[in-house]
C-alpha positions, 0 to 999 in steps of 0.5 A, a space after each residue: 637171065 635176071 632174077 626178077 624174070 624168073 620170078 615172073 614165070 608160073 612153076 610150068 615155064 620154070 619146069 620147062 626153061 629148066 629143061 631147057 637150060 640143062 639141054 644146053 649146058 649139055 651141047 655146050 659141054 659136048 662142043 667143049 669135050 670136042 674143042 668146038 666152043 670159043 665162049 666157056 664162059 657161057 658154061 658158068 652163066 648156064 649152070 647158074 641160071 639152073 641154080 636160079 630157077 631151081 632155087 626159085 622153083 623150091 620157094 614156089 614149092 615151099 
């Protein structure tokens, strides 16, 4: 997810895609935990769209 689309959401969509994304990061951890996932990349691409929308989420806030 790119930055400029995540700027575009209101503090909601953020809150929500937010959930959204912890939600997977938690099912790709479990699929690793049980040597179900091929792609641990999407791990480290997952964690940093968080960190996106977290640190936009604090600018809205700010």
């Amino acid at each position: 997810m790119k930055i400029a689309e995540i700027k575009d959401l209101t503090v909601e969509e953020l809150n929500a895609k937010l959930v959204e994304l912890k939600k997977e990061l938690f099912n790709l951890r479990f699929q690793h935990a049980v040597n179900q996932l091929e792609n641990t990349h999407k791990m480290t691409e997952v964690k940093r769209d968080i960190a996106r929308v977290m640190t936009v989420l604090n600018e809205k806030n700010a």
